[in-house]
MMTF fields as JSON, N, C-alpha, C and O atoms, coordinates in Angstrom:
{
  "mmtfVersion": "1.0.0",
  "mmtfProducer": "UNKNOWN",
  "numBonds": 399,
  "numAtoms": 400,
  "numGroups": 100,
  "numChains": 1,
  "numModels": 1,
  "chainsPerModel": [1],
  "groupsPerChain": [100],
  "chainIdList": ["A"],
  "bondAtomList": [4, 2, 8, 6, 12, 10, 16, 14, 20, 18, 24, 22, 28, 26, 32, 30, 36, 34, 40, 38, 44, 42, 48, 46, 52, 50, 56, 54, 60, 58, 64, 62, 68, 66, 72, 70, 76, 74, 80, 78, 84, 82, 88, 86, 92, 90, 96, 94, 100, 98, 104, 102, 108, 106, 112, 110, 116, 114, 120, 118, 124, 122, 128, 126, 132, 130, 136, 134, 140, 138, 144, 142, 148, 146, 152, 150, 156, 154, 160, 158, 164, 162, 168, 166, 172, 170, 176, 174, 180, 178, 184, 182, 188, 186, 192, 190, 196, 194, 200, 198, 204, 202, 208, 206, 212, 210, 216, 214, 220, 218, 224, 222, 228, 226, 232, 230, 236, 234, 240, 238, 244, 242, 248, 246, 252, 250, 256, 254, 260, 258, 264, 262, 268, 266, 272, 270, 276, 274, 280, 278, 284, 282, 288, 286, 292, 290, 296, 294, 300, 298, 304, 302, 308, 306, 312, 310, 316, 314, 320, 318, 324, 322, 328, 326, 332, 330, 336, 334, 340, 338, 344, 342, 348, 346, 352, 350, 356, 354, 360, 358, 364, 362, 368, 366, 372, 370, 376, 374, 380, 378, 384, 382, 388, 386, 392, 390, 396, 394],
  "bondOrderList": [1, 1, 1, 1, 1, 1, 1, 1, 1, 1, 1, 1, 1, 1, 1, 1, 1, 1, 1, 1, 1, 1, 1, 1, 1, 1, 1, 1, 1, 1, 1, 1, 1, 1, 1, 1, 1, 1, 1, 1, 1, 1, 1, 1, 1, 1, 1, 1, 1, 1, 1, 1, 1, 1, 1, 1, 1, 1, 1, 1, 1, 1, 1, 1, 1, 1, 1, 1, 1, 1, 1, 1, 1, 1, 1, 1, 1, 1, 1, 1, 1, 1, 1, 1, 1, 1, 1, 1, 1, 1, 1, 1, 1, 1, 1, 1, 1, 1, 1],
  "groupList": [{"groupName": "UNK", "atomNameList": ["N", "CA", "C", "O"], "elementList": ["N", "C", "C", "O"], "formalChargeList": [0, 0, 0, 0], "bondAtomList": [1, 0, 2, 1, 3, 2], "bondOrderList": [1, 1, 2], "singleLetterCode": "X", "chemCompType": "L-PEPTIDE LINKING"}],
  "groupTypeList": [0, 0, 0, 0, 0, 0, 0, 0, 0, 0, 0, 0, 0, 0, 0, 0, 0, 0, 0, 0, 0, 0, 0, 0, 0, 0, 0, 0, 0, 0, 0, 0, 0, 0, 0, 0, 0, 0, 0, 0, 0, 0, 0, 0, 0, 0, 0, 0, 0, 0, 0, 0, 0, 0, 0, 0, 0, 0, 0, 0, 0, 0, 0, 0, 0, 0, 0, 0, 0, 0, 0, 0, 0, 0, 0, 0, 0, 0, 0, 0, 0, 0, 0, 0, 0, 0, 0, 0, 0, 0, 0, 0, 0, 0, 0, 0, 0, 0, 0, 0],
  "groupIdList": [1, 2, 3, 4, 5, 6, 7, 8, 9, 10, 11, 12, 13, 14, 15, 16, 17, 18, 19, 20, 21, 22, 23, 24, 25, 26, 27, 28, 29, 30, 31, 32, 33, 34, 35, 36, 37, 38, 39, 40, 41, 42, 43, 44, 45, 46, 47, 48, 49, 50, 51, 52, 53, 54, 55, 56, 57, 58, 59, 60, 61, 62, 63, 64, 65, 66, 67, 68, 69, 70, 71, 72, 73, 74, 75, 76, 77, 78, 79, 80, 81, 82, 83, 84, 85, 86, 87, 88, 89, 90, 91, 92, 93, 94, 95, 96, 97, 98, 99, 100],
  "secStructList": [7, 7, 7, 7, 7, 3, 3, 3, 3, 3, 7, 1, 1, 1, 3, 3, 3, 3, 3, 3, 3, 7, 7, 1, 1, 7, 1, 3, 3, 3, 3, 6, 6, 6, 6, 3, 3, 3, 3, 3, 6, 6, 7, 1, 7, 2, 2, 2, 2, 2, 2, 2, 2, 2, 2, 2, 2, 2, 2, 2, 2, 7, 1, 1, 1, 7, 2, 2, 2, 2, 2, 2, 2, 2, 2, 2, 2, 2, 2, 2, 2, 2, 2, 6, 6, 7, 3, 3, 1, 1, 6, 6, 7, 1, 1, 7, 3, 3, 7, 7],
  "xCoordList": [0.842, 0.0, 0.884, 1.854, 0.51, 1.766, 0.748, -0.441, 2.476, 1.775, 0.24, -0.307, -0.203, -2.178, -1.835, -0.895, -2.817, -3.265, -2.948, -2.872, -2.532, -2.691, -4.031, -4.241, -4.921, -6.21, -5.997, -5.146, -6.874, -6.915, -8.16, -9.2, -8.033, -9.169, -9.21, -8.378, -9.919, -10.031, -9.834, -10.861, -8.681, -9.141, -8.45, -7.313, -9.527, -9.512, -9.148, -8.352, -10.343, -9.952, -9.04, -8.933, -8.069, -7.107, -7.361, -7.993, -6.813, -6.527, -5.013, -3.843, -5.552, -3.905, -4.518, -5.631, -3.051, -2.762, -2.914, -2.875, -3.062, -3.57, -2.881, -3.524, -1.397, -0.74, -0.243, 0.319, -0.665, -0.212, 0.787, 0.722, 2.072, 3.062, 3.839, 3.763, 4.568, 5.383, 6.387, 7.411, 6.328, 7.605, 7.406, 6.469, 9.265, 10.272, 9.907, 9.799, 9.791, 9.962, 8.666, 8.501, 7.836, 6.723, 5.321, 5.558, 3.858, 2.813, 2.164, 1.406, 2.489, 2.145, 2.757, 3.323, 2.474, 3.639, 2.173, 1.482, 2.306, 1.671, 2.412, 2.448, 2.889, 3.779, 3.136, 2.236, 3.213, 2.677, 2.9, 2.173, 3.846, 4.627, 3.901, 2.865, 4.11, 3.86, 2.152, 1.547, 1.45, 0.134, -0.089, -1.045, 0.461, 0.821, 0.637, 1.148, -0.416, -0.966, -0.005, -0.171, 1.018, 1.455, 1.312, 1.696, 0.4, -0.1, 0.733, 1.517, 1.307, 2.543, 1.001, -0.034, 1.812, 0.619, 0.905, 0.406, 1.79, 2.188, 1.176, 1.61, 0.082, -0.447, -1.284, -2.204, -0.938, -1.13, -2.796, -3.297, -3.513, -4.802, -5.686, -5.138, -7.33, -7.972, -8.155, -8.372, -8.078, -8.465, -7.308, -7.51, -6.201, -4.779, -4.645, -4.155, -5.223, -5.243, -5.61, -5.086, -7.237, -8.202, -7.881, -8.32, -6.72, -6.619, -5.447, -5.489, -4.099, -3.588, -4.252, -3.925, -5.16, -5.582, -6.564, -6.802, -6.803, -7.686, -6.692, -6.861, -5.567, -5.044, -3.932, -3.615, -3.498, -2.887, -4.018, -3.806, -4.965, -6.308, -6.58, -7.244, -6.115, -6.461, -5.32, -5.47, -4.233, -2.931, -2.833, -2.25, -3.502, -3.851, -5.275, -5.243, -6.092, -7.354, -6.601, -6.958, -5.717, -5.129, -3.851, -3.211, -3.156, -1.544, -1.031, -0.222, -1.89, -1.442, -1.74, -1.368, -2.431, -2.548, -1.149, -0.209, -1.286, -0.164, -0.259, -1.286, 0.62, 0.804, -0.087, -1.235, 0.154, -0.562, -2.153, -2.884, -2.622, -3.973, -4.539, -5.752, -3.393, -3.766, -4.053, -5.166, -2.875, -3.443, -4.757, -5.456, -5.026, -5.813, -7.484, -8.584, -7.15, -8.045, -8.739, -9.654, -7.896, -7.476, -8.067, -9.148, -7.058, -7.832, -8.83, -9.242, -10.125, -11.116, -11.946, -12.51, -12.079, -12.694, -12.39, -13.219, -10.738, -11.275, -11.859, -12.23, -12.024, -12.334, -14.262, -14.897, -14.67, -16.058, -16.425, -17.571, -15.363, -16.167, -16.031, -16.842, -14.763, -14.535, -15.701, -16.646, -15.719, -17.102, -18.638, -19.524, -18.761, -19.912, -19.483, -19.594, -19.045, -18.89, -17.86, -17.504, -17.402, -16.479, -15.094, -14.16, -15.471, -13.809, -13.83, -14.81, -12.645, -11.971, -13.131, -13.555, -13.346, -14.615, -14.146, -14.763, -13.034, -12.256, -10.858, -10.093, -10.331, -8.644, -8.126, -8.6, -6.94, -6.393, -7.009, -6.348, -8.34, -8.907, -8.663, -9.131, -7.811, -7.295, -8.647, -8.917, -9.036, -9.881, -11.584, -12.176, -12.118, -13.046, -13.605, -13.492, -14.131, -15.311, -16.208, -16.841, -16.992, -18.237, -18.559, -17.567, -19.812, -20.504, -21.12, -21.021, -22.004, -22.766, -22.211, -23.018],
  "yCoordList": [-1.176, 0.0, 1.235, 1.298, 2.399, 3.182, 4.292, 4.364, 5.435, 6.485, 7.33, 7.545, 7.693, 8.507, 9.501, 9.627, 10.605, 11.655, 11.79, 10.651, 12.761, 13.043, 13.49, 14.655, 12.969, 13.752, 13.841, 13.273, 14.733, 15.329, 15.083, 14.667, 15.324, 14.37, 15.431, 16.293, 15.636, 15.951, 14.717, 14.197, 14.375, 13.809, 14.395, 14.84, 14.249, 15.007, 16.376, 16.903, 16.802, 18.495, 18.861, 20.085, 18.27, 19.031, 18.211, 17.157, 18.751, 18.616, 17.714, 18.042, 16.522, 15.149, 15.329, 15.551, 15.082, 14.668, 12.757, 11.986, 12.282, 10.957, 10.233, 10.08, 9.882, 9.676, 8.011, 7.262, 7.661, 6.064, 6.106, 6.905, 5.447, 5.169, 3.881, 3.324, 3.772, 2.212, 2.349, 2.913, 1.934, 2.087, 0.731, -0.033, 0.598, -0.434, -1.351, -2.578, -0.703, -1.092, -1.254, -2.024, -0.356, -0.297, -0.578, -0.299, -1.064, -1.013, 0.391, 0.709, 1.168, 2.805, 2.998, 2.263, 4.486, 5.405, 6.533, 6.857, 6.894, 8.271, 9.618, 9.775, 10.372, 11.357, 12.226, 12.773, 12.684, 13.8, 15.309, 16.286, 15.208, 16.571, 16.706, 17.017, 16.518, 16.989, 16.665, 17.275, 15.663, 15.556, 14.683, 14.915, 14.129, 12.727, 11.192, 10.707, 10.519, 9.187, 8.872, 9.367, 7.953, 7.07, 5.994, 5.465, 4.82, 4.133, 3.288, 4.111, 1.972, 1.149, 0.479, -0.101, 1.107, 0.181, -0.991, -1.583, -1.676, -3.007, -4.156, -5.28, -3.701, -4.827, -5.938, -5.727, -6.905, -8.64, -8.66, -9.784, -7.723, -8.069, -6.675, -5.73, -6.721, -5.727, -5.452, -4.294, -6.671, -7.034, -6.277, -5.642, -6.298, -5.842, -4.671, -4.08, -3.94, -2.778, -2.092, -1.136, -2.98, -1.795, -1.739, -0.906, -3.163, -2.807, -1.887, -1.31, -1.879, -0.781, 0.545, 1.269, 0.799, 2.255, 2.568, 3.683, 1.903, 1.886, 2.225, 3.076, 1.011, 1.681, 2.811, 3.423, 2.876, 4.831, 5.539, 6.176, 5.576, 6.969, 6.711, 7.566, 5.41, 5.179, 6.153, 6.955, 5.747, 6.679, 8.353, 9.144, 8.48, 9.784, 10.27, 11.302, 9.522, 10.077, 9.742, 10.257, 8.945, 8.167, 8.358, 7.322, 9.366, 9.575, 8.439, 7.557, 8.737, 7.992, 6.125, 5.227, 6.186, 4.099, 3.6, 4.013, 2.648, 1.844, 0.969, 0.362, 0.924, -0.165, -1.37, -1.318, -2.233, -3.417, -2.964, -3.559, -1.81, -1.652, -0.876, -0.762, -0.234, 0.301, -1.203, -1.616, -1.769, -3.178, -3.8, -3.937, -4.206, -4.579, -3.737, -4.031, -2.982, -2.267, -2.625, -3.295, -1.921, -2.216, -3.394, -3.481, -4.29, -5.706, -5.773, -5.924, -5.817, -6.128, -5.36, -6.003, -3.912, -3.428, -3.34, -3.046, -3.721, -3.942, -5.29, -5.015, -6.515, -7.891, -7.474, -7.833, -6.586, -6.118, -5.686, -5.778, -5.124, -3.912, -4.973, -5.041, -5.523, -6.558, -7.47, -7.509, -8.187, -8.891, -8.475, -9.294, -7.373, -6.37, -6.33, -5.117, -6.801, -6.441, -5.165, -5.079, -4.398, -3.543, -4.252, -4.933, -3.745, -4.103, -2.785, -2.051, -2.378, -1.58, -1.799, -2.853, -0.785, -1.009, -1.437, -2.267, -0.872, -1.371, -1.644, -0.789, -2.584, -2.861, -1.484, -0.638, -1.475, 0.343, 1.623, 2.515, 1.34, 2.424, 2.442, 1.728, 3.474, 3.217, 3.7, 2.979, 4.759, 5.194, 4.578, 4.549, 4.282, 4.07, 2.419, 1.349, 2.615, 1.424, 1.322, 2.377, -0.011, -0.123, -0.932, -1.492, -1.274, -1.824, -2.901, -3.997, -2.583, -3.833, -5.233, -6.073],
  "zCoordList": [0.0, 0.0, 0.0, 0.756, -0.988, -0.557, 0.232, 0.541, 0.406, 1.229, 0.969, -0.112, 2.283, 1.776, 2.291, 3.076, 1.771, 2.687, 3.61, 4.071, 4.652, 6.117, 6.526, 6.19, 7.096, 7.94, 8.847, 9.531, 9.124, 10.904, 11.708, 11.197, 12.834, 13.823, 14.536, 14.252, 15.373, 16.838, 18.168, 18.607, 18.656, 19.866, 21.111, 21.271, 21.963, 23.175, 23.634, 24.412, 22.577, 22.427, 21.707, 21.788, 20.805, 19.938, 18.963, 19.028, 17.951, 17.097, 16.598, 16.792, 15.92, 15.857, 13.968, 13.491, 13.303, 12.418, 12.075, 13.034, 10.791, 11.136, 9.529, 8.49, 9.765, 8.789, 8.439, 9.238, 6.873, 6.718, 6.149, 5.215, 6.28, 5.373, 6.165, 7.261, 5.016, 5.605, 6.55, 6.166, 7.791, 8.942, 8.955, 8.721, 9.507, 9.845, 11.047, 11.061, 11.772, 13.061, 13.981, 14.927, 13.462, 14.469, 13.593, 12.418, 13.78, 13.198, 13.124, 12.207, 14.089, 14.438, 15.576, 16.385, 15.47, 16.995, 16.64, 15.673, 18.469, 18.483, 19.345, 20.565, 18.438, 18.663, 19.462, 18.824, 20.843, 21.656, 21.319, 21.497, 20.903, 20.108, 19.8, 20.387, 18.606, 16.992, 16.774, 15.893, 17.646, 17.694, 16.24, 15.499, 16.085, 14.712, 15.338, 16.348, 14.226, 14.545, 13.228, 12.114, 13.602, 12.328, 12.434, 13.477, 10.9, 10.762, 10.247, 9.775, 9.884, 8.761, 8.1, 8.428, 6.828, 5.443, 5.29, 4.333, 6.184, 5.658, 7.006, 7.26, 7.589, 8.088, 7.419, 6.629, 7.75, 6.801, 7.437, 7.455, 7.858, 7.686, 8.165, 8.734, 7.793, 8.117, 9.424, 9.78, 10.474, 11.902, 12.519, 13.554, 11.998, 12.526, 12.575, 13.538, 11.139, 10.836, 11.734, 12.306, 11.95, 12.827, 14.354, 15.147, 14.723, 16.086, 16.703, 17.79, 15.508, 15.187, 15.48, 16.421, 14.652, 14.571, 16.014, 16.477, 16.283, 17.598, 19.24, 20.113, 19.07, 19.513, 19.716, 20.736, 18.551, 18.493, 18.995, 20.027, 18.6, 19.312, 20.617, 21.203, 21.435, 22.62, 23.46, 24.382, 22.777, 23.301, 23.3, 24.041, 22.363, 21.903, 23.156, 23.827, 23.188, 24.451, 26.088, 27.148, 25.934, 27.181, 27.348, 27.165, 27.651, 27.828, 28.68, 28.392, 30.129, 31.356, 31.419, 32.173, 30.432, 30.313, 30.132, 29.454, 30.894, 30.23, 29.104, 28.798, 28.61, 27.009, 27.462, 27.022, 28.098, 28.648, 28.456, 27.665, 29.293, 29.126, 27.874, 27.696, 26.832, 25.898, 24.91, 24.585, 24.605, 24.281, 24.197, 23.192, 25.562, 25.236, 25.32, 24.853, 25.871, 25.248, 23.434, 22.954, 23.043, 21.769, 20.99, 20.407, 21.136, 20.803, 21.114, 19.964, 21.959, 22.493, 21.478, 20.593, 21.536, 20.609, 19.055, 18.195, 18.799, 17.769, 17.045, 15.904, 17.344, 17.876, 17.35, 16.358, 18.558, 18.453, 17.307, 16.867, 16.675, 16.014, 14.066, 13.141, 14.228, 13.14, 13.483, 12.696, 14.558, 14.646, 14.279, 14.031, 14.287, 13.685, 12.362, 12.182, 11.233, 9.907, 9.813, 8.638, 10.413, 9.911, 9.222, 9.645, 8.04, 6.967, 6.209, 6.339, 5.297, 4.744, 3.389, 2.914, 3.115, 1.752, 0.45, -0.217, 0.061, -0.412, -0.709, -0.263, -1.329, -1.194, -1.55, -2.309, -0.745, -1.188, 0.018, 0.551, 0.165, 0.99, 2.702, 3.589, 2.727, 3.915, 5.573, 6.534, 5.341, 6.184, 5.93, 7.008, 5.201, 4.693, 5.332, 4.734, 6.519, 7.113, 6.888, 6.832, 6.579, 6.705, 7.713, 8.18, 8.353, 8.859, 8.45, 9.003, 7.149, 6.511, 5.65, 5.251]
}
């Protein structure tokens, strides 16, 4: 998948940047600085994706969690929310969920 767009969000009263591209090392990082969600386009599934992205925004609403509880946090809902039909609408589309 290559690099997308940057969008922007609001969480927890500010304003975060919300960026995909391919990193080495990590599936995502959430930068406090700079207020940057980075996503790696290289996850081997949609379930992964979404628990990825779920939890960067957990980190982002939750400074003080620890990794352990950002985790699973994380997993759990995203588990739920893949179990409800949410997948990527289509191949390529990085932000784009459905439900049905």
């Amino acid at each position: 998948m290559t690099r997308e767009p940057a969008r922007r969000f609001r969480i927890g009263g500010r304003v975060w940047r919300w960026v995909y591209k391919p990193m080495r090392a990590y599936w995502g990082l959430c930068d406090y600085g700079s207020r940057t969600i980075t996503i790696d386009t290289g996850h081997r599934d949609a379930l992964a994706r979404l628990d990825t992205e779920i939890h960067e925004a957990l980190h982002a609403l939750q400074a003080f969690a620890t990794e352990e509880h950002t985790a699973a946090t994380a997993e759990a809902l995203a588990a739920i929310l893949h179990g409800l039909g949410y997948r990527l609408t289509e191949p390529g589309q990085a932000r784009a969920y459905s439900g049905d």
